[in-house]
C-alpha positions in Angstrom: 0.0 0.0 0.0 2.8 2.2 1.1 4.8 2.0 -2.5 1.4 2.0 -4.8 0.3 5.3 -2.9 3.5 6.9 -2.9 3.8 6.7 -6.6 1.1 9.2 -6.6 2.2 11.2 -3.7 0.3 10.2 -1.1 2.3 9.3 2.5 0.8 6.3 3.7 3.7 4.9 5.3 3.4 2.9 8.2 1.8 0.2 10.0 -2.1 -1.2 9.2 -3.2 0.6 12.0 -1.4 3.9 11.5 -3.0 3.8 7.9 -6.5 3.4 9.8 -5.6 6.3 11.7 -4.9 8.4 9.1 -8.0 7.9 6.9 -11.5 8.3 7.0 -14.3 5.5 7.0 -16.7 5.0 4.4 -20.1 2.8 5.0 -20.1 -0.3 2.8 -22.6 0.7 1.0 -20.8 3.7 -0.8 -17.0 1.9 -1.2 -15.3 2.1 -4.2 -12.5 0.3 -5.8 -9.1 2.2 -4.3 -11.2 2.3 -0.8 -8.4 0.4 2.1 -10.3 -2.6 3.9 -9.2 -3.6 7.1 -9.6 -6.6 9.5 -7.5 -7.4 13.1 -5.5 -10.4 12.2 -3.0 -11.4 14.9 -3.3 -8.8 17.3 -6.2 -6.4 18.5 -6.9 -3.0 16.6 -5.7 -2.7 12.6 -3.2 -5.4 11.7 -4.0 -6.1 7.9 -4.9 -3.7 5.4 -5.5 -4.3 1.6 -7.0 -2.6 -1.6 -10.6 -2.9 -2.6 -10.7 -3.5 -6.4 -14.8 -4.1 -6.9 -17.4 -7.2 -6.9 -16.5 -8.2 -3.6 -12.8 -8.6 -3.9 -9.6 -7.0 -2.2 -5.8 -7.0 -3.6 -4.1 -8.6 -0.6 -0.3 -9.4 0.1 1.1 -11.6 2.5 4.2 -13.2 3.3 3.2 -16.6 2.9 0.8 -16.3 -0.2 2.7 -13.4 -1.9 0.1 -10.8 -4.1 -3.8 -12.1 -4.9 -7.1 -11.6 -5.0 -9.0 -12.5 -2.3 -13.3 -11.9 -0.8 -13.9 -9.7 1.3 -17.3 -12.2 2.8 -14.5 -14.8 3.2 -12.2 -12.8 5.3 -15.1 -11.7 7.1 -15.8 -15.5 8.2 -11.8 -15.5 9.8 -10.8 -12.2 11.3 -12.4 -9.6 12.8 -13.7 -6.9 10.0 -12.7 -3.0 11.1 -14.3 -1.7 7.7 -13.5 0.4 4.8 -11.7 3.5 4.9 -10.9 6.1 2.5 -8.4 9.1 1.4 
């Protein structure tokens, strides 16, 4: 997220949950592809951040699974959801 932001100018470097902190949420029902989705993965507050790209789906990027596609429902189902955020 950091280098794909930068490339347009925007600072968004730092952890998921100064990235939360730095942008403003947006209700589900208005998100966008661009919009940041966030969940609590291994610890409490914003530990996982990825892109919304449309129909559902999130760019996502992991250490184990490298760069993919992945639902948003799904994710849902396994970590706590925080919500959508956006610039």
């Amino acid at each position: 997220m950091e280098y794909a932001f930068a490339q347009v100018g925007m600072d968004m470097y730092g952890t998921a949950q100064s990235q939360y902190n730095k942008i403003k949420p947006v209700s589900e029902e208005y998100i966008k592809p661009g919009d940041f989705v966030f969940f609590s993965t291994y610890k409490p507050g914003a530990s996982h951040v990825g892109m919304y790209v449309g129909n559902g789906q999130f760019i996502n990027v992991n250490s184990s699974g490298g760069t993919s596609y992945s639902s948003v429902e799904e994710w849902k189902k396994l970590y706590p959801f925080l919500g959508f955020r956006r610039i």
